[in-house]
C-alpha positions in Angstrom: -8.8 -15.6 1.0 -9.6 -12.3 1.9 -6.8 -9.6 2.8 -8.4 -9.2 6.1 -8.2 -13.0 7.2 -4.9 -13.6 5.9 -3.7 -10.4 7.9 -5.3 -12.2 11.6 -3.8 -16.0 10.2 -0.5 -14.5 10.4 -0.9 -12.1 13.4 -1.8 -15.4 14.9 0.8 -17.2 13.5 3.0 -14.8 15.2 1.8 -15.4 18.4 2.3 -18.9 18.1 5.6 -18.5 17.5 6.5 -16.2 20.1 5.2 -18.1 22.7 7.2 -21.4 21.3 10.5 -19.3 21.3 9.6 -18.1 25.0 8.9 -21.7 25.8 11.6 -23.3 24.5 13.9 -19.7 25.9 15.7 -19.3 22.1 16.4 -16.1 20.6 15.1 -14.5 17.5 17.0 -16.9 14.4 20.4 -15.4 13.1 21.5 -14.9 9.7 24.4 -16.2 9.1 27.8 -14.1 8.8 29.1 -14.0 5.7 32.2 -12.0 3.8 31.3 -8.4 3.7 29.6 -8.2 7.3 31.4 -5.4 8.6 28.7 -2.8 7.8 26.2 -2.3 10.9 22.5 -2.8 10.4 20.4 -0.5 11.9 17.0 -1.1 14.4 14.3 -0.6 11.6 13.3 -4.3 9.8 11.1 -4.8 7.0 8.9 -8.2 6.4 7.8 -8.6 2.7 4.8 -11.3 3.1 4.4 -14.0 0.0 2.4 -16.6 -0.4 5.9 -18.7 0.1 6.7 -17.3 3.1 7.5 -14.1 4.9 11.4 -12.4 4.2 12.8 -10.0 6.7 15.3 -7.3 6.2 17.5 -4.8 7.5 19.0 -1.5 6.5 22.6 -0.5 6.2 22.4 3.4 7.2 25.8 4.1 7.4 26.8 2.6 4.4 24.0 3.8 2.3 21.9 7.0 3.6 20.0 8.5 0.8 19.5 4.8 -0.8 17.9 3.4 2.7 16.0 6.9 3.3 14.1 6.5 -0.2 13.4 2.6 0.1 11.8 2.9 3.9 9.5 5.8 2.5 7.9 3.7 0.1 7.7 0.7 2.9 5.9 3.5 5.2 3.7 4.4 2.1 3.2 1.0 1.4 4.1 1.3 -1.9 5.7 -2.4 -1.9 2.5 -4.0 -1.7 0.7 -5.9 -4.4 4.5 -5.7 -5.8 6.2 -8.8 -7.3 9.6 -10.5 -7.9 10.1 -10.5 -11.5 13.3 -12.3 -11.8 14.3 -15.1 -10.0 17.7 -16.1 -11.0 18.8 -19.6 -9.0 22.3 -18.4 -7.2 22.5 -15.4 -8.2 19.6 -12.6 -7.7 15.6 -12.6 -6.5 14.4 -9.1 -8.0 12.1 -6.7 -6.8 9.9 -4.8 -9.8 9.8 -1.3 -9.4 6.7 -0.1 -8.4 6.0 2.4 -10.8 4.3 -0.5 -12.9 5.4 -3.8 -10.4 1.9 -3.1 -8.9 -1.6 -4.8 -8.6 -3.2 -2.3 -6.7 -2.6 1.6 -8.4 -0.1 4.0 -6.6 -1.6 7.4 -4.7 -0.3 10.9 -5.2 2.6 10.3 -2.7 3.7 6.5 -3.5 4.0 7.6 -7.5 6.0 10.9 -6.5 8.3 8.8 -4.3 8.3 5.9 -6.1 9.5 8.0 -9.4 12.2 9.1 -7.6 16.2 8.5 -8.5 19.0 8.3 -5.7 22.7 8.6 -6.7 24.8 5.9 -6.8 26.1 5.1 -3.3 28.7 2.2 -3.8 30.6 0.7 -1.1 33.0 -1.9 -0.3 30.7 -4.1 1.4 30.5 -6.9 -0.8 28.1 -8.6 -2.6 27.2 -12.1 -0.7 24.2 -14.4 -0.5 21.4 -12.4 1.1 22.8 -8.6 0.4 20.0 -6.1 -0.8 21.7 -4.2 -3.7 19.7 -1.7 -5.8 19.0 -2.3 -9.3 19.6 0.5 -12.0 20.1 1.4 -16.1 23.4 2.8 -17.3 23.9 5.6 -15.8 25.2 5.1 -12.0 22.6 7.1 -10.1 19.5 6.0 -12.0 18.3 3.5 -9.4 14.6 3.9 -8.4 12.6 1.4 -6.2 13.8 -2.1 -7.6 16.3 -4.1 -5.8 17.8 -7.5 -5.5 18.4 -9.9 -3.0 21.7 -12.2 -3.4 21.0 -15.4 -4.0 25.2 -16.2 -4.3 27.8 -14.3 -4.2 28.2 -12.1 -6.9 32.3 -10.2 -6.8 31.3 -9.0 -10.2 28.6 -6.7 -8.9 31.1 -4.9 -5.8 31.7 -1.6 -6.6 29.2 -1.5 -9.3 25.9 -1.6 -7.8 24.9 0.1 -4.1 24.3 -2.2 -1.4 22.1 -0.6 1.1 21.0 -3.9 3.4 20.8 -7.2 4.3 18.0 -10.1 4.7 17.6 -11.1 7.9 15.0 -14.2 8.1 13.8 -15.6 5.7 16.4 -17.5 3.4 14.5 -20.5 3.4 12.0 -18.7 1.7 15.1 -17.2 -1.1 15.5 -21.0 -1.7 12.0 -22.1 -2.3 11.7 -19.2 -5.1 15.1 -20.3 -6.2 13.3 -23.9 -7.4 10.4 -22.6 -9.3 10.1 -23.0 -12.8 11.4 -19.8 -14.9 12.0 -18.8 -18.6 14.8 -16.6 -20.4 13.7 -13.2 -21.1 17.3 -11.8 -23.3 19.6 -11.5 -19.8 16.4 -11.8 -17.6 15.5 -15.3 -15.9 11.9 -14.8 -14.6 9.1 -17.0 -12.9 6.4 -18.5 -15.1 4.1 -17.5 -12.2 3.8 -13.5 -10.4 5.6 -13.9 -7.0 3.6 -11.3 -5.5 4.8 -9.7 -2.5 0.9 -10.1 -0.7 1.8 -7.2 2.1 4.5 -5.9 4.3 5.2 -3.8 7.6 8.1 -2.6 9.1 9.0 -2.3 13.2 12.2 -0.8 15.4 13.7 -4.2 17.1 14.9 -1.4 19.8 11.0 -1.0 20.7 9.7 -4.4 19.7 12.4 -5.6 22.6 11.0 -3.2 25.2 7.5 -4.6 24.7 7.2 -7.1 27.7 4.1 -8.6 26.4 4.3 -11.0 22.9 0.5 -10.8 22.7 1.2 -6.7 22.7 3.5 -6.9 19.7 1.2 -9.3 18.0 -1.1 -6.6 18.3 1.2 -3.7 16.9 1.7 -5.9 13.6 -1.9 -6.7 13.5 -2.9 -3.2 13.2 -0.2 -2.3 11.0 -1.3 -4.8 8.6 -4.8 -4.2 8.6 -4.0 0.1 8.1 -2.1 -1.4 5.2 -5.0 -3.2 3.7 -7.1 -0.5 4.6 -4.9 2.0 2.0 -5.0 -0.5 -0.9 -8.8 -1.0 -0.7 -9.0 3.1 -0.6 -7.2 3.1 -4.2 -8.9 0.3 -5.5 -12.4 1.9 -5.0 -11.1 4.9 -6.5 -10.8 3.1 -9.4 -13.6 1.1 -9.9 -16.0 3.0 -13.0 
């Protein structure tokens, strides 16, 4: 399917579902509270869209500045899309490849400067629970770059060790449906036997998405963002072509 048709199937999809929660007068879903809670998300969320479903997420911006500052630049950029999970290890951690290399489509000028990027190690006492974002690094303590996980368990071994910078907010049904996929043992690496590409992904400020009176008119917002997204990876991919 096209990336323009998906984009409308799920702008639409959207729209259905906003007008069922409005119906039925529920609230958005909550995730929920776990040990380790204490930290404050902030208003920006970020939907990664796969073909298993969509994962949403939130930031942690007092807990992690410089860590959440370089990961929402490359969301802006778009430098998450046509990324992948590379590791998918059942109760313990869904991976995001870095995306210097995690890639389908090639990186511009900006998304390869940010993307090659290191931010020190911010570690905190928030603690490493099902559902945490925690950034993925070598060695050395402030070598992490764009990959991060997202807790499938708890993890105590990991507080302390690795910086936790957020937290997923919808989508855990779609953590367990990658859990069950069929992997293989790569030395301390348990990865899928099929790319779970993250397909596209946008970003909004619940602050303004609540002041929008209209569903319809938010439906719209995501639309367009989607579609500008699109728009940049069929720029690079011409470039490209001989």
């Amino acid at each position: 399917m096209a990336m323009g048709m998906h984009s409308t199937h799920v702008a639409l999809a959207l729209l259905f579902a906003c007008i069922l929660l409005v119906a039925m007068g529920a609230g958005p879903p909550v995730h929920a509270s776990q040990p380790g809670d204490e930290a404050q998300l902030g208003n920006i969320r970020v939907v990664f869209q796969t073909s298993y479903g969509d994962i949403e997420f939130g930031f942690y911006p007092d807990v992690a500045p410089k860590t959440v500052a370089h990961i929402l630049k490359l969301v802006r950029l778009g430098a998450y899309n046509t990324n992948h999970f590379f590791r998918v290890d059942r109760g313990f951690v869904a991976q995001v490849a870095d995306v210097i290399g995690g890639r389908e489509a090639p990186l511009n000028a900006e998304q390869r400067a940010e993307g090659e990027k290191t931010v020190p190690g911010e570690f905190s006492k928030v603690k490493h629970v099902r559902g945490i974002l925690s950034m993925g690094r070598y060695s050395d303590p402030d070598s992490a770059g764009s990959s991060f996980s997202m807790l499938l368990g708890n993890a105590p071994h990991l507080d302390g060790q690795y910086a936790v910078f957020g937290k997923v907010t919808k989508g855990d049904e779609v953590l367990s449906k990658l859990e069950e996929l069929p992997t293989r043992k790569e030395g301390i690496f348990v990865m899928p036997l099929q790319r779970i590409s993250i397909l596209s992904t946008y970003y909004y400020d619940i602050e303004e998405s609540n002041q929008i009176v209209s569903c319809k008119e938010q439906v719209e917002i995501l639309k367009k963002r989607l579609i500008e997204a699109n728009n940049n990876i069929q720029i690079e991919r011409t470039k490209c072509l001989p």
